[in-house]
C-alpha positions as CSV (number, residue, x, y, z in Angstrom):
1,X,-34.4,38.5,13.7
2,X,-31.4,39.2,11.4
3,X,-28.9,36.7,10.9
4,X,-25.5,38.8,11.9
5,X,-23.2,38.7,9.0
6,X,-20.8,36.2,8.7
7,X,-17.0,37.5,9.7
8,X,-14.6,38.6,7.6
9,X,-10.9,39.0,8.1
10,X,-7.6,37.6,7.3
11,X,-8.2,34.1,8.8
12,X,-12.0,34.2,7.8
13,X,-10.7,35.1,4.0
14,X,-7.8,33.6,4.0
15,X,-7.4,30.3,1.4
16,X,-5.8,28.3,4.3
17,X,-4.7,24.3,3.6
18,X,-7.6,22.1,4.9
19,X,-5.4,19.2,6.3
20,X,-2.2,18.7,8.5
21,X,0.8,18.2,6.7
22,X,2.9,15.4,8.0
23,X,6.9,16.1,7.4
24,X,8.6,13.8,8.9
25,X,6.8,10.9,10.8
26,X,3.8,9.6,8.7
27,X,1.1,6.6,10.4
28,X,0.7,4.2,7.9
29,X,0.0,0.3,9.0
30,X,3.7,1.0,10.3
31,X,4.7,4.5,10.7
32,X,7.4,5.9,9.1
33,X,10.2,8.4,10.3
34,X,11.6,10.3,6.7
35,X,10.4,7.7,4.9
36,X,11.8,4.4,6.9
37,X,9.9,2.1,8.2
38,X,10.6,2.2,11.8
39,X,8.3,-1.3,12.6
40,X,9.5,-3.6,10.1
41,X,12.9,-1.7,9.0
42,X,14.6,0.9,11.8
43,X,13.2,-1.5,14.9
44,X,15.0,-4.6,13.0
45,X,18.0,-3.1,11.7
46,X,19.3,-0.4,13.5
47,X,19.9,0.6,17.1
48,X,18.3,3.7,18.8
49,X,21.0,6.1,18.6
50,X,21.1,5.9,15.1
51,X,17.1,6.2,15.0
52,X,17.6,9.1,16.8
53,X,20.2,10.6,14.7
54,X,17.8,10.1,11.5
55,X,15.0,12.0,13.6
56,X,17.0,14.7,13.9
57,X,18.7,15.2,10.9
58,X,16.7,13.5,8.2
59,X,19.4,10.9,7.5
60,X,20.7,7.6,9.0
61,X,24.5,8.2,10.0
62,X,26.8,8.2,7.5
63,X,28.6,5.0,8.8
64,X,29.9,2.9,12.0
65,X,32.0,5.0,12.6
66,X,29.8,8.1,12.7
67,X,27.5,6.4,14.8
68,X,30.1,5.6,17.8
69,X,31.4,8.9,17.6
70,X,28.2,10.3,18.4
71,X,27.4,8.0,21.0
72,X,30.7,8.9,22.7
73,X,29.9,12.7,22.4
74,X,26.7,12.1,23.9
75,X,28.1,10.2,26.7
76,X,30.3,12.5,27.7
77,X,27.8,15.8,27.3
78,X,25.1,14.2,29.0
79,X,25.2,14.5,32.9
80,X,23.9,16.9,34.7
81,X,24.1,17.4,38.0
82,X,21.6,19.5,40.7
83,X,24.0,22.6,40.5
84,X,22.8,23.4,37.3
85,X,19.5,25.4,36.6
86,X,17.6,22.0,34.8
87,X,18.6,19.6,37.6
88,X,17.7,22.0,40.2
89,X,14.5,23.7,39.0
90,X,12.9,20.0,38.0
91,X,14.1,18.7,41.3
92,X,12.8,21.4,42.9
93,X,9.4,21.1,41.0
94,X,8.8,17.7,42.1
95,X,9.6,19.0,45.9
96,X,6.6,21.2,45.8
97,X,4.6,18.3,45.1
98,X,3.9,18.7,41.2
99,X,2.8,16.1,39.1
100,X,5.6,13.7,37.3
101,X,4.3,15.4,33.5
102,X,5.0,19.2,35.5
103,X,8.7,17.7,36.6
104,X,9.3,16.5,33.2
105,X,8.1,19.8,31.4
106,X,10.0,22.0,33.2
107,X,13.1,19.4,32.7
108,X,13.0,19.6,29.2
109,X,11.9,23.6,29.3
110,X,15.1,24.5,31.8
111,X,17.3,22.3,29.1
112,X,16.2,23.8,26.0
113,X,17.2,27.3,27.7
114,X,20.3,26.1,28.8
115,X,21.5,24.6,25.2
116,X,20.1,28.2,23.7
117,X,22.5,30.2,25.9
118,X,25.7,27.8,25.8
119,X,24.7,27.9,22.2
120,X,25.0,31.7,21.9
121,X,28.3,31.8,23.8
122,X,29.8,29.2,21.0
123,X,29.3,31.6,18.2
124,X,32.4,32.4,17.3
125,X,32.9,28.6,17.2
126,X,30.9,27.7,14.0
127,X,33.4,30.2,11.5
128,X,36.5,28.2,13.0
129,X,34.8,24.7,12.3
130,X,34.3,25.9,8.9
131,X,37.5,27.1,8.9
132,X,36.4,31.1,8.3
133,X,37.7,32.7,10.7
134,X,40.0,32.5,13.8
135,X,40.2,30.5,17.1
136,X,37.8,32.0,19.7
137,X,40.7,32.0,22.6
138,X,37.5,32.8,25.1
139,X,36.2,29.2,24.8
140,X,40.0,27.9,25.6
141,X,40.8,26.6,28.9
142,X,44.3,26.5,30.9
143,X,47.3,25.8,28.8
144,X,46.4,21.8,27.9
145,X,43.4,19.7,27.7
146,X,41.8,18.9,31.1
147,X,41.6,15.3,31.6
148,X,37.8,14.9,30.8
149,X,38.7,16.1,27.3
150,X,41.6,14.2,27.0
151,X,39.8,10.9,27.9
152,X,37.0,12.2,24.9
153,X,39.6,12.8,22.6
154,X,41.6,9.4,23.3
155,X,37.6,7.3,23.2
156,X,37.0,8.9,19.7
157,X,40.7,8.1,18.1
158,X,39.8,4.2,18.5
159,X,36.7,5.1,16.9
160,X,39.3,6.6,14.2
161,X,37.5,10.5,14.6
162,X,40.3,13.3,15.0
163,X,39.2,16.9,15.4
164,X,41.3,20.2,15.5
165,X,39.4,21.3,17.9
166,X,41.8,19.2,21.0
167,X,45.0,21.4,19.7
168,X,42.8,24.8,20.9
169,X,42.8,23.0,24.6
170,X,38.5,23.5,24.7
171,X,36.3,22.9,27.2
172,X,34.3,19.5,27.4
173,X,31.1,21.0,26.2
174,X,33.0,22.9,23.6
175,X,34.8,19.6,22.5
176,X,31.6,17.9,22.2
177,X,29.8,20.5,20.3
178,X,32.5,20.9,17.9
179,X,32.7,17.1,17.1
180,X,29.3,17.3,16.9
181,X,29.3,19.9,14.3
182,X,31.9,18.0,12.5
183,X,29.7,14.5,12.4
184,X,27.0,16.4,10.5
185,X,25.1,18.2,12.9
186,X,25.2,21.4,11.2
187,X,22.4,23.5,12.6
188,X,21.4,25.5,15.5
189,X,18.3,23.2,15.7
190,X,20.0,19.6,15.4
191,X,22.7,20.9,18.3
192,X,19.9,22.0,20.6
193,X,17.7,18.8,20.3
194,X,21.0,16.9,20.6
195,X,21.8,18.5,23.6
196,X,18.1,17.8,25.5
197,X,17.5,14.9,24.2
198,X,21.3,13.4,25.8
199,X,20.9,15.3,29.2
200,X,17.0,14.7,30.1
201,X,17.3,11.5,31.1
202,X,20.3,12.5,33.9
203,X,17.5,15.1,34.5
204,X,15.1,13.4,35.2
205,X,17.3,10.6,37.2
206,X,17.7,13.8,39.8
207,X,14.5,15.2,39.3
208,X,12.7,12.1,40.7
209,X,14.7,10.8,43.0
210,X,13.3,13.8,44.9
211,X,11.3,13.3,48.1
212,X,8.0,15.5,47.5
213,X,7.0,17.5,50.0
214,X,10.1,17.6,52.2
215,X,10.9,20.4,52.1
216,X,13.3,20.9,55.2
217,X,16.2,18.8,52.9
218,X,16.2,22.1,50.6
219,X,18.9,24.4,51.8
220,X,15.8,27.5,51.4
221,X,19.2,29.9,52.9
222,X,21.6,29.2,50.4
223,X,23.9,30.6,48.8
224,X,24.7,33.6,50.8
225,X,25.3,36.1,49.5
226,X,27.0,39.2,49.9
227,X,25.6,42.6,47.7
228,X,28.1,45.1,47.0
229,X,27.7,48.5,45.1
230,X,28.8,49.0,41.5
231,X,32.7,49.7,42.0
232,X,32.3,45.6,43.3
């Protein structure tokens, strides 16, 4: 018998690298986050928050003073409650009786697509930061800063960070996103991962203090709701 001829075609052919690259964490004896050693230099000389800010945007923060502003902007981004979707559809995932790994990958799913929408509806936000266009008056709210803001804006002047962004009376997730931008996170990417990575673990908190399998506690007939034609 024949041996069948060996395939050909674009990934057959193709002169693709023969290794993984590694681009940002390598395993050595210690492993090493963009080139740091995180055993024997980031573990010993820095705190979490500003590991985490090196993971995310190559660099350790710029200073103290960086570093407690964006610990304050996390702080105040981070809860979640079960009225929105990441809450609810992880709390809801462990009521069905999913495993603890299903709850946490549809937390961090639900997240993602939350931070890619509010992210979408802040583009006219990015040309003001860098001072290239106008104020978007769609992301003010009222006529002065609701007191959530207020008490962000007041937390990061002792920290000595003013923005511009408090004299266009924002929202808090517009506040935060804006002094995020201004700290250094400068990409679509860096505010996305900033935004799971501060809110999974009030997700999670919810998610799993969820009794499985009861599933009488879930309100199955709410909302009500009342459909209307097109005129509505």
């Amino acid at each position: 018998m024949k041996k069948p001829p060996a395939p050909s075609g674009p990934v057959e052919d193709g002169g693709w690298a023969q290794e993984l690259s590694a681009h940002a964490v390598t395993l050595q004896a210690s492993p090493r986050l963009w080139g740091y050693d995180v055993q024997e230099d980031l573990a010993k000389n820095y705190s979490f928050v500003e590991t985490a800010w090196l993971a995310i945007t190559g660099e350790l923060p710029a200073s103290e003073a960086t570093t407690q502003a964006f610990e304050l902007v996390m702080a105040y981004l981070a809860p979640v409650t079960v009225a929105e979707a990441p809450a609810h559809a992880a709390g809801l995932t462990r009521l069905c009786g999913s495993n603890p790994a299903s709850v946490l990958s549809v937390a961090s799913v639900t997240l993602s697509q939350q931070a890619q929408h509010v992210l979408q509806k802040h583009e006219a936000l990015w040309p003001f930061l860098n001072r290239e266009g106008p104020w978007p008056q769609q992301l003010s709210v009222g006529d002065g800063l609701e007191e959530p803001v207020q008490r962000l804006r007041d937390a990061l002047h002792a920290v000595g960070h003013e923005s511009p962004v408090f004299e266009q009376n924002p929202g808090l997730a517009t506040a935060c996103l804006a002094v995020l931008f201004e700290l250094g996170m400068g990409t679509k990417e860096q505010l996305l991962s900033v935004w799971v990575w501060c809110k999974l673990p009030y997700v999670i908190a919810e998610a799993f203090a969820v009794r499985p399998g009861r599933l009488l506690e879930y309100p199955m007939d709410l909302p009500k709701y009342e459909y209307g034609g097109q005129d509505d």
